[in-house]
C-alpha positions in Angstrom: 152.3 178.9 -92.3 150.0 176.0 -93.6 149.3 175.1 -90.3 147.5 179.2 -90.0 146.1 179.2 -92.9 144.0 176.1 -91.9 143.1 177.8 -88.4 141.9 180.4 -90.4 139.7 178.9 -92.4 137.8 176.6 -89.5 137.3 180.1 -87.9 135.6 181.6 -91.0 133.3 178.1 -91.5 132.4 178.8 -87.3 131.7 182.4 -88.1 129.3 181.7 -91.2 127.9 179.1 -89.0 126.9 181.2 -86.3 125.8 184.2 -88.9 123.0 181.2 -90.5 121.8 180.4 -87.3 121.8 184.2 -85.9 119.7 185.0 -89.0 117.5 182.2 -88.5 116.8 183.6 -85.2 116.0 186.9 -86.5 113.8 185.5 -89.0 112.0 183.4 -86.8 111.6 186.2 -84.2 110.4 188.5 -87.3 107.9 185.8 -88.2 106.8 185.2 -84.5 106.5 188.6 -83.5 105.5 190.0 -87.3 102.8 187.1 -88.2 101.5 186.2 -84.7 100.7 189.8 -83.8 96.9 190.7 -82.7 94.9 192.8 -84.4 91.9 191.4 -83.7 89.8 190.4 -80.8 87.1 188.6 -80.5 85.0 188.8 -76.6 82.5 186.8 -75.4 80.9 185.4 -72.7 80.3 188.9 -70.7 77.7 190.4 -69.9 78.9 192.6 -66.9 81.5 194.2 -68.5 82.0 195.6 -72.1 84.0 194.3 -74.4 86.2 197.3 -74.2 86.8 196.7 -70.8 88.0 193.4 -70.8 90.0 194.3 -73.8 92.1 196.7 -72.0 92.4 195.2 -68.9 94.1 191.9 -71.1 96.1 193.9 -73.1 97.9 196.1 -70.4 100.6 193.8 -70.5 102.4 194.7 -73.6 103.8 191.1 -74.8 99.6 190.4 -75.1 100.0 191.7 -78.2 101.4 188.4 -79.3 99.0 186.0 -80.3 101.5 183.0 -79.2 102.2 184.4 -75.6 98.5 185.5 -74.8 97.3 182.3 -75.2 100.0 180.8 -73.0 99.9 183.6 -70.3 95.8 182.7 -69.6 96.2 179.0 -69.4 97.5 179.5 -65.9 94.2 180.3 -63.9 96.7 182.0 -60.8 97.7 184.8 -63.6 94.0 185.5 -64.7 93.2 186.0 -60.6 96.2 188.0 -60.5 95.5 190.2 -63.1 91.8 189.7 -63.8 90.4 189.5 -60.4 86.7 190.3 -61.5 87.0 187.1 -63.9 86.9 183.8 -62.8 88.3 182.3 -65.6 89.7 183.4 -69.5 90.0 181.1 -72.5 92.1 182.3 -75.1 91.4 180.7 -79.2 93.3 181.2 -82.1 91.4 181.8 -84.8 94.1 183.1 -87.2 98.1 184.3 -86.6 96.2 187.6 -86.2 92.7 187.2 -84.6 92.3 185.6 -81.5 88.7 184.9 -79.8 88.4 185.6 -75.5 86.1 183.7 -73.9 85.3 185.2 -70.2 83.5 183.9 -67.1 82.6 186.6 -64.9 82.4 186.3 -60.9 78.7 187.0 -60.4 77.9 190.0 -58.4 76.3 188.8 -55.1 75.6 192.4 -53.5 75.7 196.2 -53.4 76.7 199.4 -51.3 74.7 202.8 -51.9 78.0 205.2 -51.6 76.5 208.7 -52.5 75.2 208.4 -56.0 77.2 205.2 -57.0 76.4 201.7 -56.7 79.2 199.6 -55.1 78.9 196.1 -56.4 80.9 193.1 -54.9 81.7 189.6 -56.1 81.3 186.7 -53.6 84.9 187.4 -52.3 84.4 190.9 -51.2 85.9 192.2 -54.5 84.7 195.6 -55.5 84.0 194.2 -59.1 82.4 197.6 -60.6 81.4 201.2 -59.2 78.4 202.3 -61.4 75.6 205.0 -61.7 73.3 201.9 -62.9 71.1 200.0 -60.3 70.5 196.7 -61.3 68.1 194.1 -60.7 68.1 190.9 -58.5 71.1 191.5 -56.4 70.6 192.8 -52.2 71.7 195.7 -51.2 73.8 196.2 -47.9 72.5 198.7 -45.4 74.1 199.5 -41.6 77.3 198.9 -42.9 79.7 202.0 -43.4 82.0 201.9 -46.2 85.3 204.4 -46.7 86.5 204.9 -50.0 86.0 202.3 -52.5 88.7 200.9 -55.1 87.8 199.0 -57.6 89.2 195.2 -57.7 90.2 195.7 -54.0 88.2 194.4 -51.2 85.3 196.2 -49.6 86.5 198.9 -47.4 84.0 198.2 -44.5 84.2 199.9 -40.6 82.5 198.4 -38.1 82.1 201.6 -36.5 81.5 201.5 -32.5 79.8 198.7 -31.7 78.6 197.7 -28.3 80.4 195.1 -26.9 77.7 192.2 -26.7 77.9 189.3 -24.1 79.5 187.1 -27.0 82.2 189.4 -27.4 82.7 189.0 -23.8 82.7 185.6 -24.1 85.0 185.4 -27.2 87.6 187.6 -25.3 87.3 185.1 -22.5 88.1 182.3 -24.4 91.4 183.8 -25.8 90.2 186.0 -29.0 92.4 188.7 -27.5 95.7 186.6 -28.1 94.1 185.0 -31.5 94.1 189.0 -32.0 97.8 189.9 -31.4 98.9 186.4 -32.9 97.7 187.5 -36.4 98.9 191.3 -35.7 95.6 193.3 -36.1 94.6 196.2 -34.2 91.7 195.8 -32.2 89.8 197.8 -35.2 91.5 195.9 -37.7 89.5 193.1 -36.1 86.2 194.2 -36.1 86.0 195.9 -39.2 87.1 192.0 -40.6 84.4 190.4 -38.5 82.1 192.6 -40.4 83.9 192.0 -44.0 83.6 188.1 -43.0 79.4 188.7 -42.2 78.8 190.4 -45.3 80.6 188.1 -47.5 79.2 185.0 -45.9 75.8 186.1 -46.2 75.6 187.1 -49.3 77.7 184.4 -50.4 75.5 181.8 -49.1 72.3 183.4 -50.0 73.5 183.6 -53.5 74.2 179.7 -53.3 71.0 179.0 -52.7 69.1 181.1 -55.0 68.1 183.5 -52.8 67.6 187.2 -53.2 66.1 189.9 -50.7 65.8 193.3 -51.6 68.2 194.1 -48.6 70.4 193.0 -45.8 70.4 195.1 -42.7 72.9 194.7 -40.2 71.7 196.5 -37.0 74.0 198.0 -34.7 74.9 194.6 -32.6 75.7 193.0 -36.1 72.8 191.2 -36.2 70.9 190.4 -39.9 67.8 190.9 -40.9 66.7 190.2 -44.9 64.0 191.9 -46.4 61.8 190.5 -49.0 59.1 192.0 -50.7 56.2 190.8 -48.3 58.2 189.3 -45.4 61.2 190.4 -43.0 63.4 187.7 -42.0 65.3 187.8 -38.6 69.0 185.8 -38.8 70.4 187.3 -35.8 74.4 187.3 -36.0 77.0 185.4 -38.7 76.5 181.8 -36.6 75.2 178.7 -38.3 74.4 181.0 -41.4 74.8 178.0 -43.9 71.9 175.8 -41.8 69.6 178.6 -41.2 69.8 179.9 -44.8 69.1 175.9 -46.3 66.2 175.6 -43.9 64.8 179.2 -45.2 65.5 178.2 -48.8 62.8 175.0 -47.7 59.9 176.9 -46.4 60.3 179.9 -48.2 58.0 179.2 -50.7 55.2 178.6 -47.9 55.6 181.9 -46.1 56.6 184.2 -49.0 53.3 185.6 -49.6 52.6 186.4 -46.3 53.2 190.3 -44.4 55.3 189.4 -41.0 58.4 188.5 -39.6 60.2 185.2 -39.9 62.6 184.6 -36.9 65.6 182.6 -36.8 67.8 183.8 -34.8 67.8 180.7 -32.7 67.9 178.0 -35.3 70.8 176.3 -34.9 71.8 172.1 -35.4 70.1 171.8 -31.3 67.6 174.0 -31.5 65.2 173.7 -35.3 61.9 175.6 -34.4 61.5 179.1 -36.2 58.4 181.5 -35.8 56.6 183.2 -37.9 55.3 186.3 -36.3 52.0 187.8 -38.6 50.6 190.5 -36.2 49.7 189.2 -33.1 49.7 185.3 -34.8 52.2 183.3 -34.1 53.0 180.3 -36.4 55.9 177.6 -34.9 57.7 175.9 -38.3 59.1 172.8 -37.1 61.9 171.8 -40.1 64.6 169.5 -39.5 68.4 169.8 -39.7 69.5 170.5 -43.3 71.1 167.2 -44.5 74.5 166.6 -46.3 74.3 165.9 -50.0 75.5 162.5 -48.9 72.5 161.6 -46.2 70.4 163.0 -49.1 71.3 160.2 -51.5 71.3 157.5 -48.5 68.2 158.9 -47.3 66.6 158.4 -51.1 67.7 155.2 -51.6 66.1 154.0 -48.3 62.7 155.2 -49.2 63.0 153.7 -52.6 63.7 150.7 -51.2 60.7 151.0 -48.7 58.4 152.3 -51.9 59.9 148.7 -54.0 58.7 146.6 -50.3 55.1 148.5 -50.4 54.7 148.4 -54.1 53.1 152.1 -53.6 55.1 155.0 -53.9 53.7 157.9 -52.4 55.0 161.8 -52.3 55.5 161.8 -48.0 53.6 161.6 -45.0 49.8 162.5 -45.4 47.5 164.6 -43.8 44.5 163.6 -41.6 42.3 165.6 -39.6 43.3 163.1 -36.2 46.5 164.9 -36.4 44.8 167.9 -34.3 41.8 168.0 -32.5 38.6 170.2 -32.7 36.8 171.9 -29.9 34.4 174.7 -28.4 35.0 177.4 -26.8 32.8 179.2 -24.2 30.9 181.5 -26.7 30.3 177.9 -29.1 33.0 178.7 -31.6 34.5 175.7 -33.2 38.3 175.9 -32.4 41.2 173.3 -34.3 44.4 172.8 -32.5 47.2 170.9 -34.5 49.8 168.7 -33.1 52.1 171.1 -32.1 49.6 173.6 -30.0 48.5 176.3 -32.5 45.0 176.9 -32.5 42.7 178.8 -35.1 38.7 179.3 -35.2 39.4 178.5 -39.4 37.9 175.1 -39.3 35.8 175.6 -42.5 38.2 175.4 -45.0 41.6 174.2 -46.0 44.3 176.8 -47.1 47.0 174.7 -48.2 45.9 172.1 -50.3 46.2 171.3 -54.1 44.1 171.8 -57.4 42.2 168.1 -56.3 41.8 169.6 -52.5 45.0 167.5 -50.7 46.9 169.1 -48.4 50.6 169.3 -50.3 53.4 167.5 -48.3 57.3 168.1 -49.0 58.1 164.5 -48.0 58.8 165.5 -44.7 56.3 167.4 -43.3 53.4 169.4 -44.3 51.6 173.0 -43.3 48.5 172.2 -41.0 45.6 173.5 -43.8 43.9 175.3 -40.5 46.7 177.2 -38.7 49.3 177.4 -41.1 52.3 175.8 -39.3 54.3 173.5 -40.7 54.0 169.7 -38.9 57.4 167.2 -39.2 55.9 164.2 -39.5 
């Protein structure tokens, strides 16, 4: 009888054991879920989106609503691209149990599709980041490319449409793009609508890289580019070598930009480094070199500033002298330059291209002949 009476009193201790630390628990969770609740919600860092915007889409999860578990949900950048995909980032700061402060970084919009009235904006990985009635500044808009219907925070919905097949294609199927094709399951439309996705993104991607912004990329119906800036159309021809052509525009931009005609590039490549610039029925040859890696940048630098230590002069590139062309007549008597590479012009009178103190302005590797316009490697 003793021996039950014992029994029963251990069993009573365990049970008032586990009741304290049951209503510990609870308390806890009260004071978790009670005291770390948001009610207020600070956004910043956006200036695509509204604040209400980004509000909602963070608080669709329900849990959000806990201060402690929204700022360990957005530490992990994979849940922010899950459920964020027009961010590229979110930083999440308590400022009290009840306040927290959301700091955003927004995936720049690169370029845009006129669909009817709207304005289809994309982010650099062919994310539909916002469908608007607003046109806004400073970002290209696509042309000759057909869109269905566009969702937003889904990729483009681009259709190649019926493209002639080009002698690359030809090529390409020769090679074994056909059984690339079936290896990866894609219809033979599901194909080329992605070789188009791919040439918009790229493009625009790149351009955006390097500062660069046309008024509008056309892709013609061989799916070759052209960009069109406010004086100048520049010819790319189709998505090859895109990252070299668009460095080497980036570098003479600045020379050409104010002229009316046509730039052509469509066979620049890492062989081949002559584009033309076509005003009229003048025709300029820019001779650039291949776009270097940041890494033969820096070599590069450090070997002229250990030629400009040798010389004790340090200068801003090659210079300019008259012998690099040569000056004639023609039949009728008029004077007639001709620079190193073969362009000729009857403006011999007067420079074009040269500073406030009347030298002609070099980039370190080359310079525009002050005559005819082109620009010399030296």
């Amino acid at each position: 009888m003793k021996e039950i009476t014992t029994y029963g009193k251990k069993r009573r201790r365990i049970g008032k054991i586990i009741g304290a630390l049951a209503g510990i628990a609870v308390l806890a969770a009260l004071v978790v879920f009670g005291l770390f609740r948001v009610r207020h919600m600070k956004i910043s860092g956006n200036s695509i989106y509204s604040s209400t915007d980004i509000q909602n889409a963070v608080m669709q999860d329900g849990l959000c609503k806990n201060t402690l578990y929204l700022m360990w949900k957005y530490k992990d950048d994979s849940r922010v691209e899950e459920e964020l995909p027009f961010l590229s980032s979110v930083e999440v700061e308590m400022l009290s149990p009840s306040e927290v402060e959301i700091r955003v970084y927004e995936k720049p919009e690169v370029g845009y599709f006129l669909n009817g009235t709207d304005y289809i904006y994309f982010d650099r990985d062919g994310l539909i980041v916002e469908v608007s009635k607003k046109l806004r500044e400073n970002i290209p808009k696509i042309t000759g490319v057909t869109i269905t219907k566009p969702i937003k925070y889904e990729k483009i919905p681009v259709r190649a449409g019926n493209v002639p097949e080009t002698d690359s294609k030809k090529e390409e199927a020769e090679t074994g793009s056909e059984k690339s094709m079936e290896a990866s399951g894609m219809t033979a439309e599901e194909a080329a609508n992605q070789e188009v996705f791919d040439a918009v993104v790229d493009i625009t991607k790149i351009l955006n890289k390097n500062e660069l912004v046309p008024k509008e990329i056309k892709f013609d119906k061989k799916q070759e580019i052209t960009l069109y800036f406010e004086n100048m159309r520049v010819k790319l021809g189709k998505n090859m070598d895109m990252e070299d052509k668009l460095m080497v525009l980036k570098s003479v931009y600045e020379k050409v930009k104010q002229k009316e005609g046509v730039l052509h590039m469509e066979g620049y490549s890492s062989d081949s480094q002559t584009v033309t610039f076509k005003k009229g029925e003048t025709e300029e040859t820019l001779e650039v070199e291949k776009p270097k890696k940041p890494e033969e940048d820096e070599a590069e630098t450090e070997r002229e500033s250990e030629s400009e230590t040798e010389s004790g002069d340090v200068g801003t590139g090659a210079a300019y002298s008259e012998s690099d062309g040569t000056f004639s007549t023609d039949a009728d008597g008029t004077p007639i330059y001709t620079d190193k590479n073969g362009n000729t012009t009857p403006n011999v009178d007067g420079y074009q291209y040269t500073d406030e103190d009347g030298k002609v302005i070099t980039d370190g590797y080359g310079y525009i002949d002050p005559y005819t316009g082109a620009y010399i490697l030296k």
